[in-house]
C-alpha positions in Angstrom: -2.6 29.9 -30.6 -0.1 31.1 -27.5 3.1 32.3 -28.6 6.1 29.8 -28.2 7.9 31.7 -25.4 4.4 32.0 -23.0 3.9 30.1 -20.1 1.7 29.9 -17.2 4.6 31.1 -15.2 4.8 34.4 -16.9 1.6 35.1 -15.9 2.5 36.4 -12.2 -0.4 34.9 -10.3 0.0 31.7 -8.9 -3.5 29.6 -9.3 -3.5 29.3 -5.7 -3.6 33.0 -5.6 -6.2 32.8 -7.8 -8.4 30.7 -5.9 -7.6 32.6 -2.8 -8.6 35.8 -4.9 -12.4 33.9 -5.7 -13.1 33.0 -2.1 -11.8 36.4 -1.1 -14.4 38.0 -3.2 -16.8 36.3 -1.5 -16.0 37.3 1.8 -15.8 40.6 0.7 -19.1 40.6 -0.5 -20.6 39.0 2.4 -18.8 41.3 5.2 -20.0 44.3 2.7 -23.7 43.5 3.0 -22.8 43.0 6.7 -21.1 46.4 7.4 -24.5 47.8 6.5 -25.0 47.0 9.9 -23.6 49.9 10.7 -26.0 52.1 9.4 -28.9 50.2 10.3 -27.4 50.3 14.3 -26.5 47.0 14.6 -22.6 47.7 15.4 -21.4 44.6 16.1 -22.3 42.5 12.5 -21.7 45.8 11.3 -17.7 46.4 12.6 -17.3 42.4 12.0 -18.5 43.1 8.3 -16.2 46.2 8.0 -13.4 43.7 9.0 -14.3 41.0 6.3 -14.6 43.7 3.9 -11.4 44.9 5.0 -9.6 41.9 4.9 -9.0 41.0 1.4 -8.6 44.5 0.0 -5.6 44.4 2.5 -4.7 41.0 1.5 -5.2 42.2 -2.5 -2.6 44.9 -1.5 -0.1 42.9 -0.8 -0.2 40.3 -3.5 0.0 43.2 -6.1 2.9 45.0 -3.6 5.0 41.1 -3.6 4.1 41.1 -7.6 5.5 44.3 -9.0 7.5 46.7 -6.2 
């Protein structure tokens, strides 16, 4: 059982944010295994992975920054 003062709203994280965090991960994942690119001398999957793997660590950043500072 939840406690009688707790509510979704407490919580902090919109489930939109949430969602956004899932497909996010994916991205991440996906520009990851295409930033190996890099190494393998393919440089332009490999910079384009770099900036899907960049983009939601950035976009984690802020969430947590707009959350608690």
């Amino acid at each position: 059982m939840t406690p009688l003062g707790s509510t979704a709203e407490d919580a902090g994280v919109s489930l939109r944010d949430a969602v956004l965090l899932v497909c996010f991960l994916f991205v991440f994942h996906l520009g990851r295994g295409w930033a190996r690119g890099l190494v393998e001398g393919e440089y332009l999957i490999g910079i384009v992975g770099l900036l899907l793997a960049l983009a939601p660590v950035v976009w984690l950043l802020f969430v947590i920054r707009k959350a608690y500072f």
